[in-house]
mmCIF file as Biopython writes it, N, C-alpha, C and O atoms, coordinates in Angstrom:
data_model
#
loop_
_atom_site.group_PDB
_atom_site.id
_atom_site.type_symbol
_atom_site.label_atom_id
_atom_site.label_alt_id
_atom_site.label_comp_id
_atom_site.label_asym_id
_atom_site.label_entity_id
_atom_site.label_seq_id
_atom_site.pdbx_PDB_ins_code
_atom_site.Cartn_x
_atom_site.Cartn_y
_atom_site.Cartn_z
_atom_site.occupancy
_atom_site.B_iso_or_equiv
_atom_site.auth_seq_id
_atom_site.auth_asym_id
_atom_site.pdbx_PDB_model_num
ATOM 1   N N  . UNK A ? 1  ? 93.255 121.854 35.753 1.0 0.0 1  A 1 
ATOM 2   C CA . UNK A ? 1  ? 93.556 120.453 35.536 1.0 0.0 1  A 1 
ATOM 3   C C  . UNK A ? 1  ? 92.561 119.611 36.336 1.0 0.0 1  A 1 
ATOM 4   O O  . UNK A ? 1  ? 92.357 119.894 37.517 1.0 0.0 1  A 1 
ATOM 5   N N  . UNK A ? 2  ? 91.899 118.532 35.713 1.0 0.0 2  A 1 
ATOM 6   C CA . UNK A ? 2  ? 90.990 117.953 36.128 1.0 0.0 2  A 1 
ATOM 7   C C  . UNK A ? 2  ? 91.575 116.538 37.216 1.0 0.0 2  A 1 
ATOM 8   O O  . UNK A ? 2  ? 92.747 116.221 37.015 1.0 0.0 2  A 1 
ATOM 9   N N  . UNK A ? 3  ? 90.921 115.843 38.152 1.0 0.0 3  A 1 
ATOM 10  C CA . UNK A ? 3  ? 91.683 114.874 38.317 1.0 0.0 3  A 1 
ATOM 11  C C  . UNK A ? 3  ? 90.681 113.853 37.480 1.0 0.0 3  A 1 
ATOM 12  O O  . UNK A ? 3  ? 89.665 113.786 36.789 1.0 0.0 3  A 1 
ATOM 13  N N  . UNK A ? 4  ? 91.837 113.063 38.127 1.0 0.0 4  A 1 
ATOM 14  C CA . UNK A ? 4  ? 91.492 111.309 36.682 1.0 0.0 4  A 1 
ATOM 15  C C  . UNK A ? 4  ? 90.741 110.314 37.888 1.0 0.0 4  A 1 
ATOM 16  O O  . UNK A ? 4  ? 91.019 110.738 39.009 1.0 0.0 4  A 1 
ATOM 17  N N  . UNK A ? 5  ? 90.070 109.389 37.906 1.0 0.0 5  A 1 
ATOM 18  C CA . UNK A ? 5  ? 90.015 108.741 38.672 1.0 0.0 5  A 1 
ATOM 19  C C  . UNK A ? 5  ? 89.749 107.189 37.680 1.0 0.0 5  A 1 
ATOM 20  O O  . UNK A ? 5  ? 89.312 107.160 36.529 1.0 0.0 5  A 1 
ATOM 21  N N  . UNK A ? 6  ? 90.111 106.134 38.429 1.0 0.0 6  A 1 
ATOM 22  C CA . UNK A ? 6  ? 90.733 104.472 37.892 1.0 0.0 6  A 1 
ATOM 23  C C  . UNK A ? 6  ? 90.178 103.759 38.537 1.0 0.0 6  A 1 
ATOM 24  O O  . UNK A ? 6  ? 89.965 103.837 39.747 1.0 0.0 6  A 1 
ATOM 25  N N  . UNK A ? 7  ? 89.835 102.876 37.716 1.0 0.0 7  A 1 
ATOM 26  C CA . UNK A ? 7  ? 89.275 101.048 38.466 1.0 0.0 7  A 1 
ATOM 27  C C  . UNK A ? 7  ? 90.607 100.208 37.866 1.0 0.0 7  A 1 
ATOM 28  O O  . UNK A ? 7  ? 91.369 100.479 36.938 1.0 0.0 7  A 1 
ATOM 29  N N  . UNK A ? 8  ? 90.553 99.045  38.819 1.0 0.0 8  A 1 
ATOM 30  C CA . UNK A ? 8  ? 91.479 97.784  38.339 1.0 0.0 8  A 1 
ATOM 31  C C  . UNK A ? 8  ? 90.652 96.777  38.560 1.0 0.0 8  A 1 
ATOM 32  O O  . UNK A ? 8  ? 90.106 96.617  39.652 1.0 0.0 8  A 1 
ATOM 33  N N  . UNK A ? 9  ? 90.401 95.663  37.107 1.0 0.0 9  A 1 
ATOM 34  C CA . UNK A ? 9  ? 89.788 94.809  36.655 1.0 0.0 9  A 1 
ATOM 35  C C  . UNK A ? 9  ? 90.916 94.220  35.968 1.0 0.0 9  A 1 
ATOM 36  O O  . UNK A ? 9  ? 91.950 94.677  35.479 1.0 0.0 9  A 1 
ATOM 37  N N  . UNK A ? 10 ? 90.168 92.531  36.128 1.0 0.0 10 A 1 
ATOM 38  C CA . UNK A ? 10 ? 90.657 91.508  35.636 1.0 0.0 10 A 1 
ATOM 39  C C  . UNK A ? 10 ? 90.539 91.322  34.405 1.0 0.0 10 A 1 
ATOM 40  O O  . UNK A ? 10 ? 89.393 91.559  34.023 1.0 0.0 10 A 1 
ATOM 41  N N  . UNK A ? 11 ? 91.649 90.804  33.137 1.0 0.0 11 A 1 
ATOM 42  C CA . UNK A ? 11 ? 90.998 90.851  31.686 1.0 0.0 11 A 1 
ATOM 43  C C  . UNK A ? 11 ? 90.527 89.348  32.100 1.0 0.0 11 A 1 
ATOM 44  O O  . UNK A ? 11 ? 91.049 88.569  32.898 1.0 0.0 11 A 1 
ATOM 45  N N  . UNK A ? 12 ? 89.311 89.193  31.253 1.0 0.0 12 A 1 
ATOM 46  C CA . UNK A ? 12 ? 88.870 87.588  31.244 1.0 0.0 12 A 1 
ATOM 47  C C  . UNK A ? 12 ? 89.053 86.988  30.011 1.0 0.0 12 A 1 
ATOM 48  O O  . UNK A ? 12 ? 88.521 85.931  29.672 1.0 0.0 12 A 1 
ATOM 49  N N  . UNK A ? 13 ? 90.039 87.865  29.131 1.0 0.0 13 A 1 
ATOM 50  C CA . UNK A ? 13 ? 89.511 87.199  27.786 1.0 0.0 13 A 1 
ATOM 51  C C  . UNK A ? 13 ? 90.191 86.205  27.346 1.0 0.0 13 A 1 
ATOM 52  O O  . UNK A ? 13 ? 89.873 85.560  26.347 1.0 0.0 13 A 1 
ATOM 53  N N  . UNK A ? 14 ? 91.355 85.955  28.169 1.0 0.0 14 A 1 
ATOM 54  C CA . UNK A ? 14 ? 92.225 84.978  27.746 1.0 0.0 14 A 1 
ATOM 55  C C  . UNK A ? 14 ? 92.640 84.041  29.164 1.0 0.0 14 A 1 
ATOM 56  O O  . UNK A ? 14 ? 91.725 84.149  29.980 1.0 0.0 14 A 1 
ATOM 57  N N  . UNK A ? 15 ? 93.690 83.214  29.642 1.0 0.0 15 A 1 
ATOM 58  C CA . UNK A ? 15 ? 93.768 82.467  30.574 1.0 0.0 15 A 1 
ATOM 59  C C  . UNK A ? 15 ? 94.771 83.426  31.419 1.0 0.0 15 A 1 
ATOM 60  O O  . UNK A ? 15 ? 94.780 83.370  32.649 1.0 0.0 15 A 1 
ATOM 61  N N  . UNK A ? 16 ? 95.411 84.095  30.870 1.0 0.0 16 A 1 
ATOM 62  C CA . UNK A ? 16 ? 96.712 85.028  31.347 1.0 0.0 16 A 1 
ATOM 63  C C  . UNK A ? 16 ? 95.726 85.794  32.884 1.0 0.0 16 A 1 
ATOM 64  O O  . UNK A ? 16 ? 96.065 85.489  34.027 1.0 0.0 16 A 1 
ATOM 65  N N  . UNK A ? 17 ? 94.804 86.551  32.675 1.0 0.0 17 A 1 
ATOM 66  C CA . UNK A ? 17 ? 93.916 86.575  33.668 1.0 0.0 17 A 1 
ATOM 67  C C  . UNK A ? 17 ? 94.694 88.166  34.078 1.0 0.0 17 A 1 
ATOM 68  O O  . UNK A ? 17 ? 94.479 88.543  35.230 1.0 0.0 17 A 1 
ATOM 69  N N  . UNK A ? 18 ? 95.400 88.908  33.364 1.0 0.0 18 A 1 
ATOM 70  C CA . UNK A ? 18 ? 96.042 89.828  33.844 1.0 0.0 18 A 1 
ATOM 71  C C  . UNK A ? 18 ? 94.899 90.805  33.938 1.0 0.0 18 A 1 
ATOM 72  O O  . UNK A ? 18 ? 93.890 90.847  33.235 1.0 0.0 18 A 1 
ATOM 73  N N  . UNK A ? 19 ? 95.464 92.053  35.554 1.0 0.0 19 A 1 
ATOM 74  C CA . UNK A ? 19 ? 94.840 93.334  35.699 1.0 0.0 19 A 1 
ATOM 75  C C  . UNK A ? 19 ? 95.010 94.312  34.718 1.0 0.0 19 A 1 
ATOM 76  O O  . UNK A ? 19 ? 95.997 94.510  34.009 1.0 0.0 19 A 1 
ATOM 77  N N  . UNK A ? 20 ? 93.830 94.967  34.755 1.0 0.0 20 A 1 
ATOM 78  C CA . UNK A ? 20 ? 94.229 96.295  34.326 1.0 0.0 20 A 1 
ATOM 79  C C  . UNK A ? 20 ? 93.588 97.541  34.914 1.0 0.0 20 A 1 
ATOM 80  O O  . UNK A ? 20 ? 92.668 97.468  35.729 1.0 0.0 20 A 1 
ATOM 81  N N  . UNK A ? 21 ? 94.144 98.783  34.442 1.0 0.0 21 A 1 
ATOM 82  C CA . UNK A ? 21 ? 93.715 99.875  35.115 1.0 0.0 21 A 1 
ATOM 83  C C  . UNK A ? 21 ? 92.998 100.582 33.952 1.0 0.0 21 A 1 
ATOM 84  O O  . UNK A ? 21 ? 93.377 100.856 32.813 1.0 0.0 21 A 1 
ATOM 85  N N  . UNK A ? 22 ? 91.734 100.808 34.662 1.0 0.0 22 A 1 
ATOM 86  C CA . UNK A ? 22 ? 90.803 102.097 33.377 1.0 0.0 22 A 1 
ATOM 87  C C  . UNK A ? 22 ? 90.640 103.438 34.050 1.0 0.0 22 A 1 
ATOM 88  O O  . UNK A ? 22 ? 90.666 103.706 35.251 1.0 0.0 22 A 1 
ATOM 89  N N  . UNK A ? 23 ? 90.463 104.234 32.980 1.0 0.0 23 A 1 
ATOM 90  C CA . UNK A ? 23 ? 89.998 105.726 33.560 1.0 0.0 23 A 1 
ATOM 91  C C  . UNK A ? 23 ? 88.460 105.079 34.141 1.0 0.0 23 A 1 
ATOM 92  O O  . UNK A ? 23 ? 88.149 103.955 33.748 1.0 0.0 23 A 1 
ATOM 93  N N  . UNK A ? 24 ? 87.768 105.633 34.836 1.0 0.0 24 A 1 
ATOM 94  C CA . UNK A ? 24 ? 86.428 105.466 35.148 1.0 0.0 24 A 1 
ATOM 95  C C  . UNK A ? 24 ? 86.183 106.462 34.039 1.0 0.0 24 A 1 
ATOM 96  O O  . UNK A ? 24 ? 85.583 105.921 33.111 1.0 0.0 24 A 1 
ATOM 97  N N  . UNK A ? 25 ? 86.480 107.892 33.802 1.0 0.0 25 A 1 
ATOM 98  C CA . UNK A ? 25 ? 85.777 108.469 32.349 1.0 0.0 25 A 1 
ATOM 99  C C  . UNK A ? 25 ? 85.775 107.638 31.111 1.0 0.0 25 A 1 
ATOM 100 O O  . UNK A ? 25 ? 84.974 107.915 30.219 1.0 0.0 25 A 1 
ATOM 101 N N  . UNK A ? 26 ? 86.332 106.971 31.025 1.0 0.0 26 A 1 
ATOM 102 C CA . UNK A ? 26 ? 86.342 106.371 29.652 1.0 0.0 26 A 1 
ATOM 103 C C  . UNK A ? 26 ? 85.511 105.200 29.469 1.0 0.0 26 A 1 
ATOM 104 O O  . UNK A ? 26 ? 85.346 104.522 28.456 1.0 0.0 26 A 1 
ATOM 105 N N  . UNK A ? 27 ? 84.904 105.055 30.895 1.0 0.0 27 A 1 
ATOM 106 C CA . UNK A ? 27 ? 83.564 103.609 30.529 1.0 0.0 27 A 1 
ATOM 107 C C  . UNK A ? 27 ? 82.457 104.055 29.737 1.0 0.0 27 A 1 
ATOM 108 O O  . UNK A ? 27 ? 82.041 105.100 30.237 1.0 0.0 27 A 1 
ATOM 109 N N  . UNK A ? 28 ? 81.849 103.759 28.811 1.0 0.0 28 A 1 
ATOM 110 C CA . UNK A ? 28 ? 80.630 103.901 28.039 1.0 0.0 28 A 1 
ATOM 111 C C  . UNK A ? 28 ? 79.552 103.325 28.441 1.0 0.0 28 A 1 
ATOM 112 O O  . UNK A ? 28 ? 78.557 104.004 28.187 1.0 0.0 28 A 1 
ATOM 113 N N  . UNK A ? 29 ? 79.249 101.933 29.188 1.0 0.0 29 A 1 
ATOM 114 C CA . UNK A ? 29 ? 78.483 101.241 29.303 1.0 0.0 29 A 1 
ATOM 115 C C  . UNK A ? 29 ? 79.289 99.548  30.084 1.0 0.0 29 A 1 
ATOM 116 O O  . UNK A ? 29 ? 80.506 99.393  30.183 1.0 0.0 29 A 1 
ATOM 117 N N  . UNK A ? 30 ? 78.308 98.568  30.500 1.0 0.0 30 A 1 
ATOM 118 C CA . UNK A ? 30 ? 78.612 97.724  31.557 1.0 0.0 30 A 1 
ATOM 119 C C  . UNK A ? 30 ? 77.707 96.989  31.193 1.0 0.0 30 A 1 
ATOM 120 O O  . UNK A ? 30 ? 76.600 97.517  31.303 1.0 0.0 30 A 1 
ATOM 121 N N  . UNK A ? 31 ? 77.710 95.205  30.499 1.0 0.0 31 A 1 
ATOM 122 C CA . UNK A ? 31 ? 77.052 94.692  30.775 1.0 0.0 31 A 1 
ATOM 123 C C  . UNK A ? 31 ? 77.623 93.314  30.615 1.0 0.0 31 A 1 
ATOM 124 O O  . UNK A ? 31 ? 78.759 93.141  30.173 1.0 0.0 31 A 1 
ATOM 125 N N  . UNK A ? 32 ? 76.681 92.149  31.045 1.0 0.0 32 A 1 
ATOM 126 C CA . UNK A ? 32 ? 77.167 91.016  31.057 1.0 0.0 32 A 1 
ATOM 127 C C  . UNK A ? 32 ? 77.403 90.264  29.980 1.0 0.0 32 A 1 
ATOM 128 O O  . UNK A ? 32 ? 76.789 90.479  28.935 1.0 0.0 32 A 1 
ATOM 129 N N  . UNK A ? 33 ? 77.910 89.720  30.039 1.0 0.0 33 A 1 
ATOM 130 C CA . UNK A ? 33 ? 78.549 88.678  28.851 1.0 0.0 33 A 1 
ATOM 131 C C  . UNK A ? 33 ? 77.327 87.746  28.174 1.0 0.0 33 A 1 
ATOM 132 O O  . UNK A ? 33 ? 76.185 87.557  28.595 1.0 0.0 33 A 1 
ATOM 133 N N  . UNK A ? 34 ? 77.951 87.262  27.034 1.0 0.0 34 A 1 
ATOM 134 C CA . UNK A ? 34 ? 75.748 86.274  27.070 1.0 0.0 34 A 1 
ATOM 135 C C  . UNK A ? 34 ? 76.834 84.965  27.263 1.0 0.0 34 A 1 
ATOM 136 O O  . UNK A ? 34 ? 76.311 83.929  26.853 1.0 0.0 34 A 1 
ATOM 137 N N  . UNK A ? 35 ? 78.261 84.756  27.805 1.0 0.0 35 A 1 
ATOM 138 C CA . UNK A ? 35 ? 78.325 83.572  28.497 1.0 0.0 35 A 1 
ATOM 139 C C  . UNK A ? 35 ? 78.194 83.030  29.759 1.0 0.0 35 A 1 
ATOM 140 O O  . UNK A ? 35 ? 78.283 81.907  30.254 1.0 0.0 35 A 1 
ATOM 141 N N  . UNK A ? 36 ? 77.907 84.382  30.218 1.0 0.0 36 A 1 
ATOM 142 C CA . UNK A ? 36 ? 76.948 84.095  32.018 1.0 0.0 36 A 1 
ATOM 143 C C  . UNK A ? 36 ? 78.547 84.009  33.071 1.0 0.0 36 A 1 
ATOM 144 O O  . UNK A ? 36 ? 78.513 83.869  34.294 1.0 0.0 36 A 1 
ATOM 145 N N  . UNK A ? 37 ? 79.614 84.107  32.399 1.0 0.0 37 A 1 
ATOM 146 C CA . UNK A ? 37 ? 80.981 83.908  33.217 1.0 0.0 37 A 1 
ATOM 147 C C  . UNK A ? 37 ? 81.673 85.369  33.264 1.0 0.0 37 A 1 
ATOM 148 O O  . UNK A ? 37 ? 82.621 85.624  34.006 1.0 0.0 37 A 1 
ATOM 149 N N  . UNK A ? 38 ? 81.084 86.286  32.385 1.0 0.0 38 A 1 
ATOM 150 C CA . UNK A ? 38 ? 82.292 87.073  32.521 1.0 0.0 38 A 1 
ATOM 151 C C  . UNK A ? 38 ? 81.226 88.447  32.502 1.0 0.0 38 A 1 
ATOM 152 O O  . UNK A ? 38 ? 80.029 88.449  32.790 1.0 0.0 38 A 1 
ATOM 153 N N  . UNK A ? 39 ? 82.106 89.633  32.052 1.0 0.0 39 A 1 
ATOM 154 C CA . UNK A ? 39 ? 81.207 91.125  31.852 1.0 0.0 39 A 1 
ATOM 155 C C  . UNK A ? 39 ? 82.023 91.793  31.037 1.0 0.0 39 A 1 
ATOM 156 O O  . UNK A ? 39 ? 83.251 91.877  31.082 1.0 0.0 39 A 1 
ATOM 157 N N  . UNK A ? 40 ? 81.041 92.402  30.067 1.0 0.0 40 A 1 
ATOM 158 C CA . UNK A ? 40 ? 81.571 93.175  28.700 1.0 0.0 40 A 1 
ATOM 159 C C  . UNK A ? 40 ? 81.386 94.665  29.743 1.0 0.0 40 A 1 
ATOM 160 O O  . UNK A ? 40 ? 80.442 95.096  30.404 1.0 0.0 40 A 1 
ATOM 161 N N  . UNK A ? 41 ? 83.209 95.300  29.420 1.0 0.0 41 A 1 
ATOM 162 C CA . UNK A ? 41 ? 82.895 96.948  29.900 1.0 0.0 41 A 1 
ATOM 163 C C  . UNK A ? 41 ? 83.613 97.739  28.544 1.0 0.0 41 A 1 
ATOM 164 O O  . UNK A ? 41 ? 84.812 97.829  28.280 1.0 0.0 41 A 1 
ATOM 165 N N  . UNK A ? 42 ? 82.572 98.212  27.878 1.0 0.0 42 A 1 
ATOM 166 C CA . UNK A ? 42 ? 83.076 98.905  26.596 1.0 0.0 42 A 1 
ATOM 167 C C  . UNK A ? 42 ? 83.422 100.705 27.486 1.0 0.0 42 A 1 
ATOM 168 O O  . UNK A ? 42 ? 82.708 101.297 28.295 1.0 0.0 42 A 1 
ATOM 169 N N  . UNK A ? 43 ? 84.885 101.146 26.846 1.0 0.0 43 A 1 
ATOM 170 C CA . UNK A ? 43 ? 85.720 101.744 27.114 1.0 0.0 43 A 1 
ATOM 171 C C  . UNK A ? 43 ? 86.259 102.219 25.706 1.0 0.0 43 A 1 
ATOM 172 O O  . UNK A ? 43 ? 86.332 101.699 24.593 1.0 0.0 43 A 1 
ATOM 173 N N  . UNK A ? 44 ? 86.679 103.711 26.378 1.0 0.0 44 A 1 
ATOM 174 C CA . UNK A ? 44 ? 87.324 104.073 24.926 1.0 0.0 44 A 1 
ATOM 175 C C  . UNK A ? 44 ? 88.754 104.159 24.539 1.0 0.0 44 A 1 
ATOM 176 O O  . UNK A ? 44 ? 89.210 104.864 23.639 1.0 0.0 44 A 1 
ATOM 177 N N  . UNK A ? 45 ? 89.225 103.583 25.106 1.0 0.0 45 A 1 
ATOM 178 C CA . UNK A ? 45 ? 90.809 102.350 25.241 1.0 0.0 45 A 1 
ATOM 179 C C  . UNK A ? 45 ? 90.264 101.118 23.925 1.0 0.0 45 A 1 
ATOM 180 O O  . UNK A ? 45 ? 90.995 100.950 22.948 1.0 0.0 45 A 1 
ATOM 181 N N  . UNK A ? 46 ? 89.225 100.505 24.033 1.0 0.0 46 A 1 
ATOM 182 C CA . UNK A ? 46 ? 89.330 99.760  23.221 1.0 0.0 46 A 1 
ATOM 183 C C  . UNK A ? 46 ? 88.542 99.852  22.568 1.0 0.0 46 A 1 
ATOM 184 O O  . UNK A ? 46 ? 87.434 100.272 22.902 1.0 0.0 46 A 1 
ATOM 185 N N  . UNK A ? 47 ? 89.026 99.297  20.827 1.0 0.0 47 A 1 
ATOM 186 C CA . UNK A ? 47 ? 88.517 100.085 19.776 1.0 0.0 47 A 1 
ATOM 187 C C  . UNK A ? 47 ? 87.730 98.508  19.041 1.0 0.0 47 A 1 
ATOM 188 O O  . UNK A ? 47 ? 87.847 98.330  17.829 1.0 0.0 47 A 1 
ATOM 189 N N  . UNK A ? 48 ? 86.993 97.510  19.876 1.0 0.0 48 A 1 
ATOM 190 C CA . UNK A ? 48 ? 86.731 96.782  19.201 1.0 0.0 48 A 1 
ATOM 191 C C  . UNK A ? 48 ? 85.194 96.009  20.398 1.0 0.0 48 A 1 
ATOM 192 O O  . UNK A ? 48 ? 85.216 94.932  20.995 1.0 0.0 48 A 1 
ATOM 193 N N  . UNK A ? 49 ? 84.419 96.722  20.380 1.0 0.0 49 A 1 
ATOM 194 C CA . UNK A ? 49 ? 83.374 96.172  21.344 1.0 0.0 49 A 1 
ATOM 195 C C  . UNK A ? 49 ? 83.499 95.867  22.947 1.0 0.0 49 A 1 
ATOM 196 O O  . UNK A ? 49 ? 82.567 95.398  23.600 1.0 0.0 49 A 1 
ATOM 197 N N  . UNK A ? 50 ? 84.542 96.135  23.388 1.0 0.0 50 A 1 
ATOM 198 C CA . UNK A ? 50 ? 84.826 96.451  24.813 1.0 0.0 50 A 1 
ATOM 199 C C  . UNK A ? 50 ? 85.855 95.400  25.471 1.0 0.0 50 A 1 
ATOM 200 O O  . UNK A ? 50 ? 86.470 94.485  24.924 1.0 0.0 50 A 1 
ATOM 201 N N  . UNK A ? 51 ? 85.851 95.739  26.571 1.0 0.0 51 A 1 
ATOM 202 C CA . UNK A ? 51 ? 87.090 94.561  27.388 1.0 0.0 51 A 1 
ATOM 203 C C  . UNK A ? 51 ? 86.356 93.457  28.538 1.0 0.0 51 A 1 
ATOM 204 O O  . UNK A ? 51 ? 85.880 93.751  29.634 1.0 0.0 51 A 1 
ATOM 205 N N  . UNK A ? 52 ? 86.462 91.810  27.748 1.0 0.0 52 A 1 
ATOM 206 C CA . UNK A ? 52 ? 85.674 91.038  28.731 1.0 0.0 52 A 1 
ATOM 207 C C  . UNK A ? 52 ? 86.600 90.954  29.984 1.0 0.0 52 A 1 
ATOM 208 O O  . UNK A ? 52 ? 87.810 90.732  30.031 1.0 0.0 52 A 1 
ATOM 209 N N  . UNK A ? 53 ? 85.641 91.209  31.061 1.0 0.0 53 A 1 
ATOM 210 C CA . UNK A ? 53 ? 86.370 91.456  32.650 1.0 0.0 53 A 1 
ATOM 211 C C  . UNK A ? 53 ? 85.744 90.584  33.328 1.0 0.0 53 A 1 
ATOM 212 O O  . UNK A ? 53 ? 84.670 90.252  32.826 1.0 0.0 53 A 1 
ATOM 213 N N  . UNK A ? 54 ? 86.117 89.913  34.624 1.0 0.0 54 A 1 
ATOM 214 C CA . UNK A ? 54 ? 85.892 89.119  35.363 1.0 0.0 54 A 1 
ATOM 215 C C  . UNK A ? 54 ? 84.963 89.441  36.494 1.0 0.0 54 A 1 
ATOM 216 O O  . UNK A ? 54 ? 84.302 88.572  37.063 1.0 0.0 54 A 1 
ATOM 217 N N  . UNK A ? 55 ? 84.931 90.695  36.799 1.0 0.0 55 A 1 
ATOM 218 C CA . UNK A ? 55 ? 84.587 91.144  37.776 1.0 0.0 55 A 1 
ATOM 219 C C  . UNK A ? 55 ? 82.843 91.237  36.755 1.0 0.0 55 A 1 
ATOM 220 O O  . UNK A ? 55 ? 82.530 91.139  35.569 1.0 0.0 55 A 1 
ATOM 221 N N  . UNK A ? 56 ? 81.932 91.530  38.377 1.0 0.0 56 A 1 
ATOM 222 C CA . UNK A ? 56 ? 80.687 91.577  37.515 1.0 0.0 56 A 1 
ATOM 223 C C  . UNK A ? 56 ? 80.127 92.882  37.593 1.0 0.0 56 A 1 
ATOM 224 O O  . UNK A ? 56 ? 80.590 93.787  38.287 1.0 0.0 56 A 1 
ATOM 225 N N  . UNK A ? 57 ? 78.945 92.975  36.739 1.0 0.0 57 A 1 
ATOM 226 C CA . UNK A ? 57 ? 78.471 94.602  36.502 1.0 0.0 57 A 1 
ATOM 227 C C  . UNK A ? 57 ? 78.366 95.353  37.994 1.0 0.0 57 A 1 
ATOM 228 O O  . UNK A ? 57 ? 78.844 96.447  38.295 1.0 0.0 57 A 1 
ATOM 229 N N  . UNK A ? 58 ? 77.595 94.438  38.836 1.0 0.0 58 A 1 
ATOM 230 C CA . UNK A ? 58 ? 77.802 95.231  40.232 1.0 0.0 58 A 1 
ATOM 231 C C  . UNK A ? 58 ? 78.724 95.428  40.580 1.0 0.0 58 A 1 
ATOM 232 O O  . UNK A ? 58 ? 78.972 96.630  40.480 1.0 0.0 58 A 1 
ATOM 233 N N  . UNK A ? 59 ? 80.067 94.460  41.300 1.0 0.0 59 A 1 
ATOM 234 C CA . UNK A ? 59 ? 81.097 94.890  41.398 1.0 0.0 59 A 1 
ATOM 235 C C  . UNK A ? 59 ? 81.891 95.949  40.507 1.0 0.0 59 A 1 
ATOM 236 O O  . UNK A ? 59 ? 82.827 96.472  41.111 1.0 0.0 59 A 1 
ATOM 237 N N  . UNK A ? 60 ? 81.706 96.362  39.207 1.0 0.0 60 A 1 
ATOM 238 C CA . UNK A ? 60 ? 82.379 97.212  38.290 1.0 0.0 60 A 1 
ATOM 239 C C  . UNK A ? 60 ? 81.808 98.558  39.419 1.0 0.0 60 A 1 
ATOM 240 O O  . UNK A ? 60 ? 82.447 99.298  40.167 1.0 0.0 60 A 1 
ATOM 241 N N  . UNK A ? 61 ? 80.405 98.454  39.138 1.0 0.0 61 A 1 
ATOM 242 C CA . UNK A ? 61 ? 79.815 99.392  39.909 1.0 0.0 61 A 1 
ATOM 243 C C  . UNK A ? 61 ? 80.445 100.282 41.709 1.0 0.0 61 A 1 
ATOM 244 O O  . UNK A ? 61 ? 80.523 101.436 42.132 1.0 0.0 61 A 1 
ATOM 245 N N  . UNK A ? 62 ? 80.771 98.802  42.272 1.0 0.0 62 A 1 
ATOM 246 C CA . UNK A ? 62 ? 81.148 99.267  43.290 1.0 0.0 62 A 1 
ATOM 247 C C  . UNK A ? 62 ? 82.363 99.643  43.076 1.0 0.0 62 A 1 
ATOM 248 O O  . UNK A ? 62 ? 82.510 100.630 43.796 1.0 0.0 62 A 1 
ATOM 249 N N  . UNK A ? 63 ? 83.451 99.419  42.440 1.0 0.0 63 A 1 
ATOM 250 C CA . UNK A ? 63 ? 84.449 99.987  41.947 1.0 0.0 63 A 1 
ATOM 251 C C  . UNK A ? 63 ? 84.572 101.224 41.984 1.0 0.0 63 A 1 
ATOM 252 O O  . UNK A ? 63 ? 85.379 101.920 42.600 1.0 0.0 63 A 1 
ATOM 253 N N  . UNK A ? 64 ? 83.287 101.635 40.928 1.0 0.0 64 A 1 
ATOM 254 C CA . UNK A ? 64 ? 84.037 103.037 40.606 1.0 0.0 64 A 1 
ATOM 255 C C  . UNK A ? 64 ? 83.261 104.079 41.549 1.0 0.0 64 A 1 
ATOM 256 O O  . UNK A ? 64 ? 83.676 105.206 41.822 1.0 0.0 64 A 1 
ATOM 257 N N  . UNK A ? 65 ? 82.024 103.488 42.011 1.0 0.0 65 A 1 
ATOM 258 C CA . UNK A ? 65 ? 81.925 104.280 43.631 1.0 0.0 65 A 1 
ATOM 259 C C  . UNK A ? 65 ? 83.539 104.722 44.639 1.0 0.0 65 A 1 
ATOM 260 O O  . UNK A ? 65 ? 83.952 105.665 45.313 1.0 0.0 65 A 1 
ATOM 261 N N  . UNK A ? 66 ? 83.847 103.836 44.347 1.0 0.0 66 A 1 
ATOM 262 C CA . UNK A ? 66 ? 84.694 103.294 45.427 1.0 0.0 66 A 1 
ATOM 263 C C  . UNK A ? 66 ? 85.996 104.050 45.009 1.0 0.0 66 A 1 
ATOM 264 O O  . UNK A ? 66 ? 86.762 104.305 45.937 1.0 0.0 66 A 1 
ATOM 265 N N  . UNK A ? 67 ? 86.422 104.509 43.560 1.0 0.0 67 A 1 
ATOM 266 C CA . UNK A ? 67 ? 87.486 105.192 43.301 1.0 0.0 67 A 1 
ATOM 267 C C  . UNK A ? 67 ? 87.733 106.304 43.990 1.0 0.0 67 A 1 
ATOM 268 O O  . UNK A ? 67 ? 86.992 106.664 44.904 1.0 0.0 67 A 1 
ATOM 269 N N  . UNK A ? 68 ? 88.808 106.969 43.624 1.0 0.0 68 A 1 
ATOM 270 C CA . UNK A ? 68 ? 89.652 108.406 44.159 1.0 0.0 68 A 1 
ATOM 271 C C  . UNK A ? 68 ? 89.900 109.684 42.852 1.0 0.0 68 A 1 
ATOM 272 O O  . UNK A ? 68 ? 90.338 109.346 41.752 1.0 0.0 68 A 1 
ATOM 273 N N  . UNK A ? 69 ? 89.736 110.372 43.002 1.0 0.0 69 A 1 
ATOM 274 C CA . UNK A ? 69 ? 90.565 111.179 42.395 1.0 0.0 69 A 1 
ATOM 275 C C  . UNK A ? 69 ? 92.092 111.174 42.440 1.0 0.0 69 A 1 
ATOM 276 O O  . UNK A ? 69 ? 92.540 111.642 43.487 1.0 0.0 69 A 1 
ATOM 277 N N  . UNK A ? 70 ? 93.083 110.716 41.468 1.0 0.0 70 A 1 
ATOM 278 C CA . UNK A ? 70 ? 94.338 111.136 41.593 1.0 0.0 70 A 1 
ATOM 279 C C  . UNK A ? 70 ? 94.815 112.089 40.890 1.0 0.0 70 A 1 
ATOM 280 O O  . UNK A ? 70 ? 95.984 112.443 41.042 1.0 0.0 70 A 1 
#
């Protein structure tokens, strides 16, 4: 059994502003938004061009440095 390891990011896509939790395996790619406010992290949770997050590509980055195995 493998362990899983998770980031928690902000959704930006709406005003609700709610967290969420991702596998770190399931990120595909990290990049910024072309509205200069937010960051596209396409994931394979979502089945429609990725989840705009608040946090930015570096910080995503330090994130998942920063995760655990659970």
């Amino acid at each position: 059994m493998s362990n899983i390891r998770f980031i928690e990011v902000t959704n930006n896509y709406n005003l609700n502003k709610t967290k969420m939790v991702l596998s770190v395996n399931g990120i595909q790619g990290i990049y910024p938004h072309e509205n200069g406010k937010s960051t596209i992290l396409k994931h394979d949770s979502h089945n429609n061009g990725g989840y705009e997050v608040a946090e930015s590509v570096k910080k995503i980055l330090e994130l998942i440095k920063g995760s655990k195995a659970i």
